[in-house]
SEKOLKOL-15486 format. One line per field, with one value per residue (C-alpha): residue in three letters; x, y, z. Coordinates in nm, 2 decimals. Layout:
r: c(ALA ...)
east: c(X ...)
north: c(Y ...)
up: c(Z ...)
This chain:
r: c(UNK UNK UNK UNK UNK UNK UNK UNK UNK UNK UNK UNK UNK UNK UNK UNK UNK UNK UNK UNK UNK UNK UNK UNK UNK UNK UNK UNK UNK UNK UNK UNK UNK UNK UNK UNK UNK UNK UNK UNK UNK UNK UNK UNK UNK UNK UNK UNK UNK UNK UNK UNK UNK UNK UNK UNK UNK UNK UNK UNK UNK UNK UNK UNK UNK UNK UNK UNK UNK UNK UNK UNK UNK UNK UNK UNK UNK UNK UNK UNK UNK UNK UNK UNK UNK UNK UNK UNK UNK UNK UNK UNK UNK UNK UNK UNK UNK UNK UNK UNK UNK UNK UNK UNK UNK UNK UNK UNK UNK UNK UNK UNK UNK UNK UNK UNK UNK UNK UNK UNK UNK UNK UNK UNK UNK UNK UNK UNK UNK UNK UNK UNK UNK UNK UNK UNK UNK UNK UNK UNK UNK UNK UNK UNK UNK UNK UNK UNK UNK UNK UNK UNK UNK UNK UNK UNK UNK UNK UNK UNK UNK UNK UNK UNK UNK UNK UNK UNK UNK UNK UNK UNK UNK UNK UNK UNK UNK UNK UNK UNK UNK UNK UNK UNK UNK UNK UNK UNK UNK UNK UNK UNK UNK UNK UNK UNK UNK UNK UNK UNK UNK UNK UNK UNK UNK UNK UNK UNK UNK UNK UNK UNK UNK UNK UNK UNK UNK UNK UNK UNK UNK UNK UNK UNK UNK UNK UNK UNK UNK UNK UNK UNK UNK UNK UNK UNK UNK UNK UNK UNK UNK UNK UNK UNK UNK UNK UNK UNK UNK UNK UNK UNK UNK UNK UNK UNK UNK UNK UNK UNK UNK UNK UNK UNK UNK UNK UNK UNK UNK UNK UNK UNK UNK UNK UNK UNK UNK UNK UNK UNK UNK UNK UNK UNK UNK UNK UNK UNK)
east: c(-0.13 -0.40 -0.58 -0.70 -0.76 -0.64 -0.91 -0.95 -0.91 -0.87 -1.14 -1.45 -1.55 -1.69 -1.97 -1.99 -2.21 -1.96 -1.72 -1.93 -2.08 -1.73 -1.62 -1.93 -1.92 -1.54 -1.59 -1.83 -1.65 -1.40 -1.10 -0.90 -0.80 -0.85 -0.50 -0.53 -0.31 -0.23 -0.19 -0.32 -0.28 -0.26 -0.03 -0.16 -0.01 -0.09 0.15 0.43 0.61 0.65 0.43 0.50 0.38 0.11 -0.12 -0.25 -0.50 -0.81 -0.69 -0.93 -0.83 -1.01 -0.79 -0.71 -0.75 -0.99 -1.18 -1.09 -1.29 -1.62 -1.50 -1.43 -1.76 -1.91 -1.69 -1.43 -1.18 -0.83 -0.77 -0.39 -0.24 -0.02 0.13 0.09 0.35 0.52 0.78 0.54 0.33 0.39 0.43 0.23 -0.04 -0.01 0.07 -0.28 -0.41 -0.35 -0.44 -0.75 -0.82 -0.65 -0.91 -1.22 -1.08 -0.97 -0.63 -0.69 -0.48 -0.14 0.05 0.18 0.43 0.69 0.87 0.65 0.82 0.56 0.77 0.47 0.26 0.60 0.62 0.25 0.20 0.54 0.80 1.12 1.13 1.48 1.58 1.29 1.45 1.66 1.36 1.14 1.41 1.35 0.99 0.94 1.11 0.90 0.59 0.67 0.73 0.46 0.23 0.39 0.46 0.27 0.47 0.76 1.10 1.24 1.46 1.60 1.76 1.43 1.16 1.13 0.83 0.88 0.67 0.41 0.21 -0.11 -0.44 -0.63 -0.36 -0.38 -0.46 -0.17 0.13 0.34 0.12 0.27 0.43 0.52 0.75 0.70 1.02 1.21 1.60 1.91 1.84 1.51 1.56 1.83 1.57 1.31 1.54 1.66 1.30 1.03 0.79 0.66 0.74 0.55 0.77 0.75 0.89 0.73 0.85 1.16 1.52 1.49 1.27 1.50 1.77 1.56 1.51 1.85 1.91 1.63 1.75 2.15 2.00 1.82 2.05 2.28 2.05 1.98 1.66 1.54 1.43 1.18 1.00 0.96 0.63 0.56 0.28 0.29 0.04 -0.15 -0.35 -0.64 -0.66 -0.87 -0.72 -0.93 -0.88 -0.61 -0.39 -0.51 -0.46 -0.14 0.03 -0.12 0.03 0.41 0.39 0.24 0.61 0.78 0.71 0.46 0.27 0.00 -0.17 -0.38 -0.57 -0.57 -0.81 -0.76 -0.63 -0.83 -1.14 -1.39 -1.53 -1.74 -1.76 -1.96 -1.75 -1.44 -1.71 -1.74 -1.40 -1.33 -1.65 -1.50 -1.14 -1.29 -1.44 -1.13 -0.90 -1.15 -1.19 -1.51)
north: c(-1.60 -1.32 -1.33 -0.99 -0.79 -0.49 -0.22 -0.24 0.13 0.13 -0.01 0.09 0.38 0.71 0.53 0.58 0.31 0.07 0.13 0.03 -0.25 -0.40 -0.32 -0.46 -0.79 -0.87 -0.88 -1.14 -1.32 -1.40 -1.19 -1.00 -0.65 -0.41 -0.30 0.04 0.19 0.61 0.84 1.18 1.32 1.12 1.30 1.38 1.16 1.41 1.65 1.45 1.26 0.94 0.87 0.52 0.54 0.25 0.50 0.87 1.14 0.92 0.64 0.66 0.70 0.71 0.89 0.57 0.80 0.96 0.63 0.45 0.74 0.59 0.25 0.23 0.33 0.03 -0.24 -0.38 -0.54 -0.43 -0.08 -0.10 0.18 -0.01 0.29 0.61 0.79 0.98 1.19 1.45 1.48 1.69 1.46 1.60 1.61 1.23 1.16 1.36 1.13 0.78 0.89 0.95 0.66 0.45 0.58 0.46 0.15 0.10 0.00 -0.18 0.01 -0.03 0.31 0.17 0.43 0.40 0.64 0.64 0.70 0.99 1.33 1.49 1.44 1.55 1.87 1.94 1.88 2.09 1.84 1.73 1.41 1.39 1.34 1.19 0.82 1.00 1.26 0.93 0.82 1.17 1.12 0.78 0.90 1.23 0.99 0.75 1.04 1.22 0.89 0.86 1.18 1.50 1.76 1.69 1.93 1.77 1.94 1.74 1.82 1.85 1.87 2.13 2.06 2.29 2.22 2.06 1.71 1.57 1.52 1.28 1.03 0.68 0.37 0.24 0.41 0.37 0.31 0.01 0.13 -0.12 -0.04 -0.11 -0.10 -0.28 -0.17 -0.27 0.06 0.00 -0.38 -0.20 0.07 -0.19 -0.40 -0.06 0.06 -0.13 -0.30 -0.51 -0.52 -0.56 -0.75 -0.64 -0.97 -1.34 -1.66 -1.80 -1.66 -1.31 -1.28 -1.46 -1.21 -0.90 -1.09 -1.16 -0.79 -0.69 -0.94 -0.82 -0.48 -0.54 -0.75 -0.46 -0.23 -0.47 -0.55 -0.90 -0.95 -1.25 -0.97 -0.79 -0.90 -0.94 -0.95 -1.06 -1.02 -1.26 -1.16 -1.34 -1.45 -1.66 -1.97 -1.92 -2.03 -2.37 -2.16 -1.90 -2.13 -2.25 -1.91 -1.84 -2.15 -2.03 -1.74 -1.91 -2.17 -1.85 -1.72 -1.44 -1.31 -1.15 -1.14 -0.97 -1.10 -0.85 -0.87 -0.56 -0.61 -0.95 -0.80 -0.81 -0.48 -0.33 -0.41 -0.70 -0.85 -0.81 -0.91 -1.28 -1.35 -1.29 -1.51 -1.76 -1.71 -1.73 -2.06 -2.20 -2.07 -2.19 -1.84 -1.85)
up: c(0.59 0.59 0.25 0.14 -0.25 -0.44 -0.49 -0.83 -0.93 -1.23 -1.31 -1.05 -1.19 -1.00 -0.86 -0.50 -0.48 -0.64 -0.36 -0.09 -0.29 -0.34 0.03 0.20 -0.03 0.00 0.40 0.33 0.14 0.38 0.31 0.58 0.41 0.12 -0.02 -0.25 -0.47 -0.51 -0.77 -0.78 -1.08 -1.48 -1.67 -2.05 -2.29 -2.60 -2.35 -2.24 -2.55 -2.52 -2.22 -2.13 -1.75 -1.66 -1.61 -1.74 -1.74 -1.82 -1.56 -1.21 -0.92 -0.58 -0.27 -0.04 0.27 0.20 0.08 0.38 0.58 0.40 0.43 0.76 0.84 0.65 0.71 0.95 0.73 0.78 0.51 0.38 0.13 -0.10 -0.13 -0.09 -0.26 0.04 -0.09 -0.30 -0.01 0.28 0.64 0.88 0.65 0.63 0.96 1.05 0.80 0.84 1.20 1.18 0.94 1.26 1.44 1.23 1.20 1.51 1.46 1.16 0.91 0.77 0.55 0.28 0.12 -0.17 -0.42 -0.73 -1.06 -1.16 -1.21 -1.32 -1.02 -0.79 -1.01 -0.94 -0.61 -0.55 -0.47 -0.57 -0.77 -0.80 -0.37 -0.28 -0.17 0.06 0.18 0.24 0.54 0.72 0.66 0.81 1.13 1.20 1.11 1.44 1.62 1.55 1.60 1.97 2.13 2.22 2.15 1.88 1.74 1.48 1.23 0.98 0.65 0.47 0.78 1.08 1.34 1.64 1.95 1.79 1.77 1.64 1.87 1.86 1.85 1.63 1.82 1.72 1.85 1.64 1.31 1.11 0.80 0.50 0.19 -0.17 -0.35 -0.64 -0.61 -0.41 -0.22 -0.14 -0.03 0.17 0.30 0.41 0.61 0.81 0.86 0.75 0.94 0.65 0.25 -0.04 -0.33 -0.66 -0.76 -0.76 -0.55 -0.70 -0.73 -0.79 -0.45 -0.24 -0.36 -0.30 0.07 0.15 0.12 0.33 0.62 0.61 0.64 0.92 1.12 1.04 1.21 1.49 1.34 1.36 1.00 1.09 1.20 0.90 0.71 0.36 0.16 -0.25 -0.50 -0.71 -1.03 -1.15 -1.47 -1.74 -1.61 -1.32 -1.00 -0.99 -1.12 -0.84 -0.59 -0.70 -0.68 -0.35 -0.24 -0.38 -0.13 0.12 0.08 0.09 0.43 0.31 0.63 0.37 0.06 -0.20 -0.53 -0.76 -0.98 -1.27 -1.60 -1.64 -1.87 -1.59 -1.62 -1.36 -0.99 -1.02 -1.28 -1.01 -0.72 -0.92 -0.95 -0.60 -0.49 -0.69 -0.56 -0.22 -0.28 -0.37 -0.09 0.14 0.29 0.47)
């Protein structure tokens, strides 16, 4: 199981300096990937009555592409978006994108994408919130195609690419793409496209549910669903790291192919704060 962390965004601050910092120690440390997550715009709670969304205008947030640029250039570690919110962006922007951060890495980047649940941030960046599950399909499949072919036509219900195609190509043809998700329809969703998952959901009951829908889906598809990966999420907290280690060892039983620590939301502060915990997670997963 590939052992990797969540960028703590949230928490990191503008610093540029932080950011490398973290990047450059993490590979040390022994881990195999930095996961980020995406939001371009925090909506203003004073604005939109009630705001309960995890995040608003004061919340940071570094662009995981654009980030992986300067990353890749300072580390090797696999760079994973986990996710990029496809739907309210425009696809061959992406697909221009995560190629070119396949490049600088080498092939050692995986797109992440989900739906989000931000209306405001689909309003501003001029897309619409309310079909974007069925939108994401279309998307994923002028993605591949535009990873793998030199000239594409594709016109779909909510895309049109007419004799066109992306130069340089990735180094992966096509570029992995994993699915967040926490609905029937998405389980459903993975298991039709996916190449990997990322469960919203713990080991136990409620994960073995949201996995028997993803395998039906694929077998349905003619997908062999051992094929599928899936990376879960641990959190570290005050109890430190047995209790760390313990719920790496739950995903590890359950099949998980990857995983990330995440380390926000534990009162660690700045980027050494998140840099300590992971030295001492590190120690105890016996990572290097």
């Amino acid at each position: 199981m590939n052992i990797g962390v969540t960028f703590p965004q949230t928490e990191i601050g503008s610093d540029s300096g932080a950011v490398r910092a973290y990047g450059q120690r993490v590979e040390e440390l022994g881990f195999t990937h930095i996961l980020a997550y995406d939001h371009v715009l925090g909506a203003d709670p004073a604005v939109h009555q009630p705001w309960t969304g995890p995040y608003d205008i004061d919340t940071t947030f570094h662009e995981p592409l654009v980030m992986f640029g300067y990353l890749a250039a300072l580390i090797s570690l696999e760079l994973v978006t986990g996710i990029i919110i496809l739907p309210q962006r425009q696809t061959a922007l992406v697909a221009k994108q995560a190629a070119e951060v396949d490049l600088l890495t080498n092939g050692n980047f995986r797109l992440g994408i989900g739906l989000g649940w931000n209306a405001v941030e689909y309003e501003a960046l001029g897309k619409d919130f309310s079909d974007r599950g069925r939108r994401l399909t279309e998307q994923v499949t002028l993605l591949r195609r535009l990873w793998t072919e030199r000239s594409v036509t594709f016109e779909g219900e909510h895309e049109l690419v007419t004799a066109a195609g992306l130069a340089p190509m990735p180094v992966q043809q096509p570029i992995p793409i994993w699915f967040g998700g926490q609905s029937r329809p998405a389980y459903a969703r993975i298991g039709r496209l996916a190449d990997g998952w990322f469960p919203q959901v713990p080991p136990g009951e409620r994960l073995d549910e949201a996995r028997a829908v993803v395998n039906q889906a694929a077998a349905e598809a003619g997908r062999d669903p051992a094929q599928i990966g899936m990376e879960g999420r641990v959190s570290w907290t005050h109890a430190g790291a047995d209790k760390l280690v313990d719920h790496v060892g739950r995903w590890r039983a359950a099949g998980a192919s990857h995983l990330s620590v995440n380390t926000m939301n534990a009162g660690l502060g700045g980027v050494d704060g998140h840099l300590a915990a992971l030295a001492q997670a590190a120690e105890a997963l016996e990572l290097t």
